[in-house]
N, C-alpha and C positions, 0 to 999 in steps of 0.2 A: 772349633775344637782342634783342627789343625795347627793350629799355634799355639795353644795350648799347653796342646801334647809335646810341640817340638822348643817349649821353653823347657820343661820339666828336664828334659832330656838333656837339652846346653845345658840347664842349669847342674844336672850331673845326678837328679834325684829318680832317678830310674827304678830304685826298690822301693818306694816307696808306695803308701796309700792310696793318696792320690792318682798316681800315675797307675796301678790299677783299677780303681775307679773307673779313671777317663778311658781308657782302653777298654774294658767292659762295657760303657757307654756305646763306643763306637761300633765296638763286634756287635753288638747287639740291633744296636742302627742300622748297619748293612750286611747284616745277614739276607735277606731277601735284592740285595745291590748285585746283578749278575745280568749278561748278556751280552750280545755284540755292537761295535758302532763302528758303522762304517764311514771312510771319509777317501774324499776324494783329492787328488793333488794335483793342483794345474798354476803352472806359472810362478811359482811364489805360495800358495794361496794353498790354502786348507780349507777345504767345502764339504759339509758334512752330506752324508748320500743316506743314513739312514738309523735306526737303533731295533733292536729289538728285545723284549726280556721275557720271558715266562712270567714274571711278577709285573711287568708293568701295565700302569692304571690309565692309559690312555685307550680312550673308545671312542672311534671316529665316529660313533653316533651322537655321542657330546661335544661333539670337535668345532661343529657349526652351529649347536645349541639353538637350533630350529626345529630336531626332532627328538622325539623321546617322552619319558616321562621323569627323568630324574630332572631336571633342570625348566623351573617356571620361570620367566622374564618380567614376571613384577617382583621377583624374590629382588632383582637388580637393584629396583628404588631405593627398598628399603636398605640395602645394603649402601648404597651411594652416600645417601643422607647418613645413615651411624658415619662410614668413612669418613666424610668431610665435616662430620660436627666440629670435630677441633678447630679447624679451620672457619669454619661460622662463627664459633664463639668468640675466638680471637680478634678475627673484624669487627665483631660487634662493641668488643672491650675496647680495641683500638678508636671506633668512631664516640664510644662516650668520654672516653681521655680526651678526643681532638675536640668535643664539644665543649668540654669543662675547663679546656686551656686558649677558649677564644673569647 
């Protein structure tokens, strides 16, 4: 969206629809985007030390996904196999082309 917004902008169309559109997008996107982050600086080096948000959805009890009840470990399989279908199938198209071309 970033890019986006900052063609519209070079490109000079600033009152226009669009560019409110996308800007409504965004306000609306991160409306709940609030909080601090801390970072550390040693040598060169930028080392983050920490965040924290009133809105944010991180729960160290999910974090290790070994306790709880929101997150089961065969949900995983299933997810794996959908993810890598494409990928299976493609192999699979690929070895019947390398059969059909020997």
């Amino acid at each position: 969206m970033g890019n986006k917004f900052a063609d519209l902008v070079y490109e000079g169309k600033w009152f226009t629809p669009k560019r409110e559109a996308i800007q409504a997008f965004i306000e609306s996107t991160q409306k709940y985007v609030t909080g601090e982050v801390k970072f550390k600086l040693y040598k060169g080096n930028i080392i983050k030390a920490g965040t924290t948000s009133p809105y944010s959805l991180y729960s160290e009890s999910l974090a290790s996904f070994t306790t709880g009840e929101l997150y089961d470990h065969h949900d995983a399989e299933g997810f794996i196999t959908l993810f890598g279908l494409p990928s299976k199938v493609r192999a699979m198209k690929m070895m019947e082309i390398e059969r059909k071309n020997k």
